[in-house]
C-alpha positions as a Markdown table, in Angstrom:
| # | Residue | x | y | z |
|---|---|---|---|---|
| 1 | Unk | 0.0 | 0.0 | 0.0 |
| 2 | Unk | 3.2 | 2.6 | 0.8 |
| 3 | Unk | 4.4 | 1.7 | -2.5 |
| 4 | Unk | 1.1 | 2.2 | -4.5 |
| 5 | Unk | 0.7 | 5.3 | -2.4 |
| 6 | Unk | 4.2 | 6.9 | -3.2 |
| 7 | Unk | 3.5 | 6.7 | -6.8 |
| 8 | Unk | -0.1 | 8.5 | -6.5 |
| 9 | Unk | 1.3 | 11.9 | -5.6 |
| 10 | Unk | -2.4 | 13.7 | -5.7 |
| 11 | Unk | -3.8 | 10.8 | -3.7 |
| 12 | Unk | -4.3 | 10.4 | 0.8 |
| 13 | Unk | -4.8 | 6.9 | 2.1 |
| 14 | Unk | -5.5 | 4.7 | 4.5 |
| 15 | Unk | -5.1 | 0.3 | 5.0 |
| 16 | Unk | -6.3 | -1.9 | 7.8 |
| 17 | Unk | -4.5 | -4.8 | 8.7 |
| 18 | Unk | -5.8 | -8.5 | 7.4 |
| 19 | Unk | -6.4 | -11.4 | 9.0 |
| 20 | Unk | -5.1 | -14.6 | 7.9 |
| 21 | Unk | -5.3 | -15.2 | 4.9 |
| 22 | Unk | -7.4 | -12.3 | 3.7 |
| 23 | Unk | -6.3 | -9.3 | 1.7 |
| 24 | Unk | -6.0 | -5.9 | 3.6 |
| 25 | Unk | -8.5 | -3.0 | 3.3 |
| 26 | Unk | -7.4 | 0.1 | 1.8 |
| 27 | Unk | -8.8 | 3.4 | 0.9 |
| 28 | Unk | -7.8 | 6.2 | -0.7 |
| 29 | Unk | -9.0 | 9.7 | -2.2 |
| 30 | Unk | -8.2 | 12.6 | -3.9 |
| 31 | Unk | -6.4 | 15.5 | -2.0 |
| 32 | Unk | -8.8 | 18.0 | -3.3 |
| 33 | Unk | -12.0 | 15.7 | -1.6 |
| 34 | Unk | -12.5 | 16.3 | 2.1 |
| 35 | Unk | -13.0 | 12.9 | 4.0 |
| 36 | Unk | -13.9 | 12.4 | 7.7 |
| 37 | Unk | -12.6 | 9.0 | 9.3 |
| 38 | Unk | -15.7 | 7.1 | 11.3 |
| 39 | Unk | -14.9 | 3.7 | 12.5 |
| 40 | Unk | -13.1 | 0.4 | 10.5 |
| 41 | Unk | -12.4 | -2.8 | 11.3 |
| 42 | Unk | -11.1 | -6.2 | 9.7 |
| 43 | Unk | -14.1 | -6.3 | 7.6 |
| 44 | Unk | -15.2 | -2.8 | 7.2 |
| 45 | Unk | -13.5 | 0.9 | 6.5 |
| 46 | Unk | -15.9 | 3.7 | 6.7 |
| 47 | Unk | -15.5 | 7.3 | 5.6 |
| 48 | Unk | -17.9 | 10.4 | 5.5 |
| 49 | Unk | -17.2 | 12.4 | 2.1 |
| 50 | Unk | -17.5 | 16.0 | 1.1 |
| 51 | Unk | -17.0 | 16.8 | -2.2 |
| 52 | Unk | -18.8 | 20.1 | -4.1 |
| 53 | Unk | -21.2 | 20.8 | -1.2 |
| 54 | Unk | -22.7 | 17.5 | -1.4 |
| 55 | Unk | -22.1 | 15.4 | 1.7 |
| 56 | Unk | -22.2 | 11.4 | 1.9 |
| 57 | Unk | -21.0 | 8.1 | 3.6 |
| 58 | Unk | -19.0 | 5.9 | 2.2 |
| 59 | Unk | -18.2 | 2.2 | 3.4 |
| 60 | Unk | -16.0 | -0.8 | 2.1 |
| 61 | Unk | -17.3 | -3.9 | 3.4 |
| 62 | Unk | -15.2 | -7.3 | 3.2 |
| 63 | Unk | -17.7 | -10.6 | 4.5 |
| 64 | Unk | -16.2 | -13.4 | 6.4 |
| 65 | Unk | -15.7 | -15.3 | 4.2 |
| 66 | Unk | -16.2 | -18.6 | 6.2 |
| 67 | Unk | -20.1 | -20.1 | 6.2 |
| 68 | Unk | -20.3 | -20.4 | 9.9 |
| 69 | Unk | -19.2 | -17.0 | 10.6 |
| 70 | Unk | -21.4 | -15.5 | 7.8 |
| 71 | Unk | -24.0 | -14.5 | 10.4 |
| 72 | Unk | -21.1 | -11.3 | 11.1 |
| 73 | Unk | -21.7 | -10.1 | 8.4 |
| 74 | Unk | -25.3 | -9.5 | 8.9 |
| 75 | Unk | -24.9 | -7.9 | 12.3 |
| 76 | Unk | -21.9 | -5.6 | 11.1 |
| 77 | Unk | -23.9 | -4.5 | 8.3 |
| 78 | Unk | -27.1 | -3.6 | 10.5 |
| 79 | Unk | -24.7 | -1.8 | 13.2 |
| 80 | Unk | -23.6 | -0.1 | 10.6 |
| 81 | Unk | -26.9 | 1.2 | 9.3 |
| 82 | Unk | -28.0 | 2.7 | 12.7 |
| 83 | Unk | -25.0 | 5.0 | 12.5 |
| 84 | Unk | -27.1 | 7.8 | 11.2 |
| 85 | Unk | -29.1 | 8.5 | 8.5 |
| 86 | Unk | -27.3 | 10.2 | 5.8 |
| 87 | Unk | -26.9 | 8.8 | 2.1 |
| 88 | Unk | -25.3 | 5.9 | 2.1 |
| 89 | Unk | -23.2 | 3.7 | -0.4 |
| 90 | Unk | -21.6 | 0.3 | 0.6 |
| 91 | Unk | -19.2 | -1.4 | -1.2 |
| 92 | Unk | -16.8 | -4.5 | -1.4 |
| 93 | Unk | -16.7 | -8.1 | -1.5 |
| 94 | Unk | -19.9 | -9.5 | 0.3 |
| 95 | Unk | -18.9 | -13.2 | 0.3 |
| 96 | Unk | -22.5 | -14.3 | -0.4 |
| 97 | Unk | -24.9 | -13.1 | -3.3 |
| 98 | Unk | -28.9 | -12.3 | -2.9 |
| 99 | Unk | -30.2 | -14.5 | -5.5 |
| 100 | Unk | -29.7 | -18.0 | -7.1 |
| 101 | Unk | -29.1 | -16.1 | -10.9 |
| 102 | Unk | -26.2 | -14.8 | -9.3 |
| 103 | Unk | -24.1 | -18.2 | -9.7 |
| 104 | Unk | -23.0 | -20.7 | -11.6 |
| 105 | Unk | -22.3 | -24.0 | -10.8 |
| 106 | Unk | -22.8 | -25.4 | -7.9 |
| 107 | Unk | -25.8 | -24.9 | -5.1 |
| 108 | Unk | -26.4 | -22.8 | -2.3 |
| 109 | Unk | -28.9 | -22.8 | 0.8 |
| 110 | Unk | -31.7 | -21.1 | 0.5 |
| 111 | Unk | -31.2 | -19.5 | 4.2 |
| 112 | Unk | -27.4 | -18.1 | 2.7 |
| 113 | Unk | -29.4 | -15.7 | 0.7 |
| 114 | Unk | -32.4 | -14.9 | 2.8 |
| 115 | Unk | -29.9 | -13.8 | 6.1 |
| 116 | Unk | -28.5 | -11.2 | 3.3 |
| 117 | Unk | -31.6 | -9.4 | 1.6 |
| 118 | Unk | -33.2 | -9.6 | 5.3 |
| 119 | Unk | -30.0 | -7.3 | 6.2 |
| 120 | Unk | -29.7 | -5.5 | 3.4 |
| 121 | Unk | -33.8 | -4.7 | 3.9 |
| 122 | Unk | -33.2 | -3.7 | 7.6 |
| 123 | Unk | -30.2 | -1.2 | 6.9 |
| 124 | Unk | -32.6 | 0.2 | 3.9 |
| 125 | Unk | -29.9 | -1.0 | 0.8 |
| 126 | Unk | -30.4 | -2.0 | -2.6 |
| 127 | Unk | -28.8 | -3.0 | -5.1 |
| 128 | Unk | -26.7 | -0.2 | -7.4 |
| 129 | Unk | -27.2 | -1.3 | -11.4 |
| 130 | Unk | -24.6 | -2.1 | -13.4 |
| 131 | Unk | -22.7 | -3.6 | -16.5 |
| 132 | Unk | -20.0 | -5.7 | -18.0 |
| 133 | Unk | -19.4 | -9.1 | -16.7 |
| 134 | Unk | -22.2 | -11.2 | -15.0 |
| 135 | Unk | -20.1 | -12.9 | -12.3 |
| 136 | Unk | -17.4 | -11.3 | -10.5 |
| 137 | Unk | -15.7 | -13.9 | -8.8 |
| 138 | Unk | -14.4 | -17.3 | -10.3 |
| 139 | Unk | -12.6 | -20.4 | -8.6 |
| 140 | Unk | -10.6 | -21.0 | -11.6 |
| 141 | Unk | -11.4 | -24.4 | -11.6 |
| 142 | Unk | -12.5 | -26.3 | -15.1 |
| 143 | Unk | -15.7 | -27.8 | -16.5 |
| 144 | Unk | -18.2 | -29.2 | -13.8 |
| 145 | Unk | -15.9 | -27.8 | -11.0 |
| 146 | Unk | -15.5 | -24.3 | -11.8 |
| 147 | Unk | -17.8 | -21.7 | -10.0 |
| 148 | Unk | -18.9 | -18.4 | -10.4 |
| 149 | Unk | -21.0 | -16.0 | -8.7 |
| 150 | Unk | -22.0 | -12.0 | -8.1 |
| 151 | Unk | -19.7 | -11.7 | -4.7 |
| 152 | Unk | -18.6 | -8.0 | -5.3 |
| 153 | Unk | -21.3 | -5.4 | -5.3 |
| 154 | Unk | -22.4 | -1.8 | -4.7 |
| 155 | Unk | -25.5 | -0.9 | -2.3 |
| 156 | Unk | -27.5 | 2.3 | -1.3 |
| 157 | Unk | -29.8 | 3.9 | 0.4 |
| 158 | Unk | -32.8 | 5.6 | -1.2 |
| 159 | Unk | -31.3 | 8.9 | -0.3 |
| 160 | Unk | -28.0 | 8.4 | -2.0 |
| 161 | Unk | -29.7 | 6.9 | -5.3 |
| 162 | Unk | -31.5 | 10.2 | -5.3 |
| 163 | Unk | -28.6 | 12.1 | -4.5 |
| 164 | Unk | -26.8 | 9.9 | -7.7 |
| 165 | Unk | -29.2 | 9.3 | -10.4 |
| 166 | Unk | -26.8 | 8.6 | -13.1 |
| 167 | Unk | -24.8 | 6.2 | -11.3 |
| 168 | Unk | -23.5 | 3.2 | -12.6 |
| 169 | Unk | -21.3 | 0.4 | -11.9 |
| 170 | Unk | -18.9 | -1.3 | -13.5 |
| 171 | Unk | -17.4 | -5.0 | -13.6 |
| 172 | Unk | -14.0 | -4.7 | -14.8 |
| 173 | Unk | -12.0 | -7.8 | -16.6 |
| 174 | Unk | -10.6 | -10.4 | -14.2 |
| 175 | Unk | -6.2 | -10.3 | -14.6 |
| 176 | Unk | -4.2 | -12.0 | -11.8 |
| 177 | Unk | -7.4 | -12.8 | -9.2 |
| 178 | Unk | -10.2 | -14.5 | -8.8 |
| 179 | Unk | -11.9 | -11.3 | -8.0 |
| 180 | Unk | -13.0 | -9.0 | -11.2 |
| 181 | Unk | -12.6 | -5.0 | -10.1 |
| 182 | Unk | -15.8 | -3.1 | -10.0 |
| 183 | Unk | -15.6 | 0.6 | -10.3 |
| 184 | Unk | -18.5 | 2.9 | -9.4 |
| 185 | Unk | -19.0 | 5.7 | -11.5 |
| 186 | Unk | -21.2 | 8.4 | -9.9 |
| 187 | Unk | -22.2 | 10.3 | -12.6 |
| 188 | Unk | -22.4 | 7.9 | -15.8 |
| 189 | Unk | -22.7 | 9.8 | -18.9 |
| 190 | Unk | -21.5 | 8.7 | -22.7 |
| 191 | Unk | -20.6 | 11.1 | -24.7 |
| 192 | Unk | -20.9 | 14.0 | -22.5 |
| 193 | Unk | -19.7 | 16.5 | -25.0 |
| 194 | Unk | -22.8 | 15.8 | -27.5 |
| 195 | Unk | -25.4 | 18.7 | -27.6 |
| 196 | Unk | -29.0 | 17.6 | -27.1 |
| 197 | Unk | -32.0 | 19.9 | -27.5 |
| 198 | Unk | -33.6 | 20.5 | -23.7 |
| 199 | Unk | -37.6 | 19.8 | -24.4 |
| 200 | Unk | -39.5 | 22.9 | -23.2 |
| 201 | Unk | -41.7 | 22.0 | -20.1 |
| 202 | Unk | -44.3 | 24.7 | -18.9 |
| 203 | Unk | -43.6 | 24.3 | -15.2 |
| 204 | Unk | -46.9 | 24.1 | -12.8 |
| 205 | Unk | -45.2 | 26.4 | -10.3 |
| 206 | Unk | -45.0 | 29.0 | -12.5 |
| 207 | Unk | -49.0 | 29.5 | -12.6 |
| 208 | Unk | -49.9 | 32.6 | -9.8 |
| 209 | Unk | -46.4 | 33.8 | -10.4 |
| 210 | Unk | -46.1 | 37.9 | -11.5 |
| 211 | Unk | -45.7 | 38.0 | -15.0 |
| 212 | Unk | -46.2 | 34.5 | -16.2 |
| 213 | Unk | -49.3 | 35.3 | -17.5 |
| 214 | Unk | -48.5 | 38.8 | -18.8 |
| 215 | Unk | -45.7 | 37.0 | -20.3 |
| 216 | Unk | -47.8 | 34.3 | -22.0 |
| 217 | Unk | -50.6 | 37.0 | -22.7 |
| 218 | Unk | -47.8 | 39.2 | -24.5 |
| 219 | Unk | -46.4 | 36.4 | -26.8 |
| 220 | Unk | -49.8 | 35.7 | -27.7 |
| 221 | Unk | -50.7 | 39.0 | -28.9 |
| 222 | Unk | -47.5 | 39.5 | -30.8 |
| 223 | Unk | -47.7 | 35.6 | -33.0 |
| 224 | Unk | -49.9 | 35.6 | -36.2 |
| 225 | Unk | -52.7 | 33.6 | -37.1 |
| 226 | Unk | -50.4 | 30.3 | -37.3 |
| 227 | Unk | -51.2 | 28.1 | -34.0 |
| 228 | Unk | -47.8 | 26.3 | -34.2 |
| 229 | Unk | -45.8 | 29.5 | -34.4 |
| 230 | Unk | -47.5 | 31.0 | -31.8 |
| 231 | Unk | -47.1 | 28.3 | -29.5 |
| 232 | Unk | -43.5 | 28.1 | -30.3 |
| 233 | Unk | -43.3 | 32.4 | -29.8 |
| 234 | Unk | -44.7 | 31.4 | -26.2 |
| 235 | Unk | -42.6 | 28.9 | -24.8 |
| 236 | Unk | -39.4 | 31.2 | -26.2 |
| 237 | Unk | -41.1 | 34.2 | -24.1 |
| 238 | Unk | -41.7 | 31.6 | -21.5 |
| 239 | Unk | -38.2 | 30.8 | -21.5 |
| 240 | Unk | -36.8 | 34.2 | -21.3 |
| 241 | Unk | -38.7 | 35.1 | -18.7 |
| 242 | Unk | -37.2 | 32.1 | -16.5 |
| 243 | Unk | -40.0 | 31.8 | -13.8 |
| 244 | Unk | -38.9 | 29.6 | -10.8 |
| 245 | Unk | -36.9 | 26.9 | -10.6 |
| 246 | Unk | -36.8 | 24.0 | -8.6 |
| 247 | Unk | -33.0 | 25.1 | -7.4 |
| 248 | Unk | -34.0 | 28.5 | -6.2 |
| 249 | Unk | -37.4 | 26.9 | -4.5 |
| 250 | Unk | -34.9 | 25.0 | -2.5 |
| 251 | Unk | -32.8 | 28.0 | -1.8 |
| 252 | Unk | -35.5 | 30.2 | -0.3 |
| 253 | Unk | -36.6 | 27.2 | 1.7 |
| 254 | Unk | -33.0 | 27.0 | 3.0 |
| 255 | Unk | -33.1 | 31.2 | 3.9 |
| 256 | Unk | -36.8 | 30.9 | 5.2 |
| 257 | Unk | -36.1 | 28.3 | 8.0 |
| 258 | Unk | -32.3 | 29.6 | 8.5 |
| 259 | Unk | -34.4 | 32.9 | 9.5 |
| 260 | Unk | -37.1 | 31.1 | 11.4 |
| 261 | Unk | -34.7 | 29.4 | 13.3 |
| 262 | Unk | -33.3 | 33.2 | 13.8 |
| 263 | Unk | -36.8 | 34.3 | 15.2 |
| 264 | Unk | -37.7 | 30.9 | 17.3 |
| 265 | Unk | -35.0 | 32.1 | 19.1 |
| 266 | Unk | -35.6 | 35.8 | 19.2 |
| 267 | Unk | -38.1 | 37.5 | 21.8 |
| 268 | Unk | -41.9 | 37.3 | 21.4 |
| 269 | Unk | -42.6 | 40.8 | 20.3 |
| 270 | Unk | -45.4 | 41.6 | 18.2 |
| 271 | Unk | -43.6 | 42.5 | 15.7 |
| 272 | Unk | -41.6 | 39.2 | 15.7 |
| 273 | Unk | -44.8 | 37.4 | 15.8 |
| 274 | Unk | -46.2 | 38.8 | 12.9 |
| 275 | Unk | -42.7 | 38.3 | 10.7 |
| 276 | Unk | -42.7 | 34.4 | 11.7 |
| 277 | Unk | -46.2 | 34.0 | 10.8 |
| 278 | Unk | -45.7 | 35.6 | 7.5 |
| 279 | Unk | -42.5 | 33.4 | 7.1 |
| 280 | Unk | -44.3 | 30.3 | 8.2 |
| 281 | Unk | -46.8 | 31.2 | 5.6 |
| 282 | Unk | -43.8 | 31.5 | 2.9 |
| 283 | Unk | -42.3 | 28.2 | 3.9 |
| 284 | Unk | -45.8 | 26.6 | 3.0 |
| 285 | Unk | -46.0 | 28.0 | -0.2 |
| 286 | Unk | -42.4 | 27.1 | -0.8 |
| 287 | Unk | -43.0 | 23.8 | 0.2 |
| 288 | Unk | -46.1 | 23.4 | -2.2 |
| 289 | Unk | -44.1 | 24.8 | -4.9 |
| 290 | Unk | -41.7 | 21.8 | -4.5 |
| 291 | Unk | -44.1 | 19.6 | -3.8 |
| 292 | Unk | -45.6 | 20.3 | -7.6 |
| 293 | Unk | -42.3 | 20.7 | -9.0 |
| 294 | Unk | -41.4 | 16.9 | -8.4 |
| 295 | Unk | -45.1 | 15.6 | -8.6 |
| 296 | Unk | -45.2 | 16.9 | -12.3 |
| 297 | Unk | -42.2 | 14.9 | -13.1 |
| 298 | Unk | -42.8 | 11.6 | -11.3 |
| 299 | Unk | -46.3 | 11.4 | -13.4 |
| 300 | Unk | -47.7 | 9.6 | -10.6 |
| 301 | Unk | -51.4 | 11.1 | -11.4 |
| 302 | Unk | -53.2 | 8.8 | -9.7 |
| 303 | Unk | -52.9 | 10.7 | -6.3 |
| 304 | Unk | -54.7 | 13.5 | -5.9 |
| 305 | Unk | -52.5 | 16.5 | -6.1 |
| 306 | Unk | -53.5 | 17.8 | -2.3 |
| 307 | Unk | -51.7 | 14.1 | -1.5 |
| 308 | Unk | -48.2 | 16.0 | -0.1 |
| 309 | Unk | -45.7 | 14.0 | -0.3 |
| 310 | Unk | -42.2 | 15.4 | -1.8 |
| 311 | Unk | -40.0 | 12.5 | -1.3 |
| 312 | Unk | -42.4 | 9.7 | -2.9 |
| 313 | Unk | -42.8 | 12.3 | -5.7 |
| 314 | Unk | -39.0 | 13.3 | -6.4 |
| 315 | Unk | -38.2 | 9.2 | -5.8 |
| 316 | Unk | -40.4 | 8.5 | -9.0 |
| 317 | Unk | -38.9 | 11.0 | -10.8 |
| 318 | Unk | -35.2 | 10.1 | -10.2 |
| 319 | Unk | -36.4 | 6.3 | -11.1 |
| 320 | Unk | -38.6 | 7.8 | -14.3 |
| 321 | Unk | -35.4 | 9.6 | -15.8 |
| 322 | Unk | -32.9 | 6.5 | -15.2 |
| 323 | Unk | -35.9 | 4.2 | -17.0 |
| 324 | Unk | -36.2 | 6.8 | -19.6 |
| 325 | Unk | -32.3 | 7.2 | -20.1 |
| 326 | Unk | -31.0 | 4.6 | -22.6 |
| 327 | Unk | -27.0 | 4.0 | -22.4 |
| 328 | Unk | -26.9 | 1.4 | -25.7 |
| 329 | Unk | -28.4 | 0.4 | -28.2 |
| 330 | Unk | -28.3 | -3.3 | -30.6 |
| 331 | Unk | -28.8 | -3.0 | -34.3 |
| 332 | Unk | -30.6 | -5.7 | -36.3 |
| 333 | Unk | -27.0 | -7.0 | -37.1 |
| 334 | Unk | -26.1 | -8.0 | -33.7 |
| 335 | Unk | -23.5 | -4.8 | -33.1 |
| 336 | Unk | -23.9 | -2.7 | -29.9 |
| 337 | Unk | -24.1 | 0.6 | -30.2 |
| 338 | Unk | -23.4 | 2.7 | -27.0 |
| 339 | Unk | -23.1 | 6.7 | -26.4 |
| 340 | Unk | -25.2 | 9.2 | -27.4 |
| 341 | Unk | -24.2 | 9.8 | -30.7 |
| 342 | Unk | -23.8 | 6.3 | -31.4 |
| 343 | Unk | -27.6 | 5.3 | -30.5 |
| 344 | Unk | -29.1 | 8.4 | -31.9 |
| 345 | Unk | -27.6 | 7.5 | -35.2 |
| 346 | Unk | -28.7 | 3.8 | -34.8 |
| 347 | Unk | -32.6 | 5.1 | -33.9 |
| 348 | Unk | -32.8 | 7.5 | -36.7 |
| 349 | Unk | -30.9 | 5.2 | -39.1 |
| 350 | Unk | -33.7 | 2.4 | -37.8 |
| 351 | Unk | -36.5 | 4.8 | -38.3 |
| 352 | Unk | -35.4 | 6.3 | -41.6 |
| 353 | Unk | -35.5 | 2.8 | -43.4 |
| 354 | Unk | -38.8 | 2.3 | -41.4 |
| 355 | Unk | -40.6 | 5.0 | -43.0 |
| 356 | Unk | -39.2 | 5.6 | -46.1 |
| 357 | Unk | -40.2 | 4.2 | -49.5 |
| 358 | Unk | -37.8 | 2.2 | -52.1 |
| 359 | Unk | -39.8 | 3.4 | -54.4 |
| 360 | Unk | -41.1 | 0.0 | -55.6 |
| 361 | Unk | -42.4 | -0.4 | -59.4 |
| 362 | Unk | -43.5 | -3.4 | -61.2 |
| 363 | Unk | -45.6 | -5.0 | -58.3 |
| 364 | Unk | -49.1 | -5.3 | -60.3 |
| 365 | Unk | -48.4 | -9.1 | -60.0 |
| 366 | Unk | -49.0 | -9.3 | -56.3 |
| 367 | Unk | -52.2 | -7.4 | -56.5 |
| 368 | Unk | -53.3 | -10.3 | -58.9 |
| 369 | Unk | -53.9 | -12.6 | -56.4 |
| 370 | Unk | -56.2 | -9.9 | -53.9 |
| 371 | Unk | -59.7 | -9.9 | -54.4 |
| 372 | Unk | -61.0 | -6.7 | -55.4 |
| 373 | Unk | -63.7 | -5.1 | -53.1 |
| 374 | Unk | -64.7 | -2.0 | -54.3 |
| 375 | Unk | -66.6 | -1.9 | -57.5 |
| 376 | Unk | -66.5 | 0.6 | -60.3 |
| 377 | Unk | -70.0 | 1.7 | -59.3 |
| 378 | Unk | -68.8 | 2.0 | -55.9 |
| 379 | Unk | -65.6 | 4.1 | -56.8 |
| 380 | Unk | -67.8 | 6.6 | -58.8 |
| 381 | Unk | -69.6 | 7.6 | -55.9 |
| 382 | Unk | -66.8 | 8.2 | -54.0 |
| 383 | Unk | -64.8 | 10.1 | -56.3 |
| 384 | Unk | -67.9 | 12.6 | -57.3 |
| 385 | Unk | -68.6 | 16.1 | -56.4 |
| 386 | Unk | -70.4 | 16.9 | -52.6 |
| 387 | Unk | -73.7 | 18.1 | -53.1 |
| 388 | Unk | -74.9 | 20.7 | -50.9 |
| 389 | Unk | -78.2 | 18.5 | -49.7 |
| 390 | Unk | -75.4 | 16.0 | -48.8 |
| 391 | Unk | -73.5 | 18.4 | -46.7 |
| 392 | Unk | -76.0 | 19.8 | -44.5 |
| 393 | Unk | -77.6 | 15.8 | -44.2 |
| 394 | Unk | -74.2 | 14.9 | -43.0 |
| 395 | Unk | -74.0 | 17.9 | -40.4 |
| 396 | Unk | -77.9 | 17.4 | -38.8 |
């Protein structure tokens, strides 16, 4: 570890001893990321990070690796998770898997994998996504002997999933171990540097805002007669005008309590009195504003909007936009295509055969064998002028 450390010059670290047999725990970070030691142990090394304002704890778990002693695991893991309640991301070699798909070869007791998801449900943790190979660990061994399974993962708590809603991780090629890598990328993006059109979204917080509706009133007045160009003339005005955002809702939420908490504490003039009621008021409307802001986006509209509740509404909509985002892409050939510029080209390549024509001639032949069904009395009637009698019989 002092050697890999003295050739990482922009890098801090810290190793816990082994035992037996078992490889030592190490962590490190970058010198420009602020870390706050909590606790570690043979089997554990836990961190709290800061990094860009954004605060979060950060654990490397190694499972006995021993059957009997599994059990260890489970009550590390759940002593762990009462240790506060911020978000949370655990990480390591587990020594055990959750489900049966996770192997191959071999058995393994059904009580194995119950003891873990019953933990991993009790500390609130599930399972991060992620690609590359399907089995981390392999024994090396050959045909009916050799065994593989999903040992190494990456879990979180709901609150860190929200907090990370691109992230992704990644099972690296197996070299000299039995153990493939896995790297954790928290903000997964391909092809970062492409340009993509944002879609325009009138926001529901914006209605009862000043000037939204001069605003929209305005750019109505000023279009033509043409209901797509006016439309489009509106959302442009809409966008100059920049009504709220969900970033400075959060913002005066922040100041409103900060000053709350200022006035809690204060005396119990009248005038004081009166400012916390009208802030109390504000935080309200703050908080429906949010509430709205994150209930239009999880499109969860079966509740009924007076149904408050901000953090079932922003969970859907972290969950909607990973569903919604699509990393790759397979071609009718077999190839995977992954990036954004990659599967954009592969969609509108797909769709652009789909719908255009070949411009097909000499096909009369395979219209000989369909039976015609409309006559040529039939097509005359059709085809003729409307008559006025027909017109108003049609409209009564």
């Amino acid at each position: 570890m002092k050697r890999v450390r003295a050739n990482m010059d922009d890098y801090e670290g810290m190793e816990v001893d082994s035992l037996g047999r078992s490889g030592r725990l190490a962590f490190m970070w970058r010198k420009d990321i602020t870390v706050f030691f909590r606790s570690a142990s043979a089997h554990h090394i836990d961190f709290d990070v800061r990094e860009n304002g954004a605060e979060w704890r950060i654990t490397g778990f190694y499972g006995w690796p021993a059957i009997a002693d599994r059990v260890l695991s489970w009550q590390l893991l759940r002593l762990l998770s009462t240790e506060g309640d911020s978000p949370w991301l655990c990480i390591g070699d587990f020594n055990e898997i959750l489900y049966s798909t996770e192997m191959k070869g071999g058995s393994r007791p059904q009580w194995q994998m119950n003891n873990f998801r019953e933990a991993a449900d009790v500390c609130g943790l599930r399972d991060v996504d992620f690609e590359g190979l399907e089995f981390t660990y392999d024994n090396g061994q050959e045909d009916e002997a050799n065994r593989q399974s999903r040992l190494d993962r990456a879990m979180a708590n709901d609150t860190w999933m929200e907090m990370f809603p691109r992230e992704k991780l990644i099972h690296l090629d197996r070299e000299g171990s039995d153990h493939a890598p896995i790297k954790l990328i928290l903000n997964y993006r391909l092809d970062v540097g492409v340009n993509s059109r944002k879609l325009f979204r009138f926001e529901h917080i914006w209605v009862g805002e000043d000037g939204c509706e001069e605003t929209i009133r305005r750019a109505w007045s000023d279009s033509q007669d043409n209901l797509l160009e006016t439309l489009g003339n509106c959302a442009q005005k809409l966008q100059q005008w920049k009504g709220a955002s969900i970033g400075k809702i959060l913002r005066d939420i922040h100041n409103k309590r900060r000053r709350l908490k200022r006035l809690n504490e204060g005396g119990r003039s009248k005038e004081a009195l009166g400012e916390r009621k009208c802030v109390v008021k504000e935080i309200a409307h703050l908080l429906r504003k949010e509430e709205l802001f994150w209930r239009q986006r999880s499109r969860a509209v079966w509740l009924k909007e007076g149904d408050r509740n901000t953090k079932f509404f922003h969970r859907k909509a972290v969950q909607r936009r990973k569903r919604n985002y699509i990393s790759k892409i397979i071609e009718a050939d077999g190839r995977i295509r992954e990036g954004n510029t990659a599967v954009t080209e592969a969609a509108t390549n797909y769709f652009s055969d789909l719908f255009s024509s070949g411009q097909p001639r000499n096909f009369e032949h395979i219209l000989d064998g369909v039976e015609g069904k409309v006559t040529d009395q039939m097509n005359a009637i059709l085809r003729r002028e409307y008559r006025e009698e027909e017109v108003v019989t049609a409209l009564n």
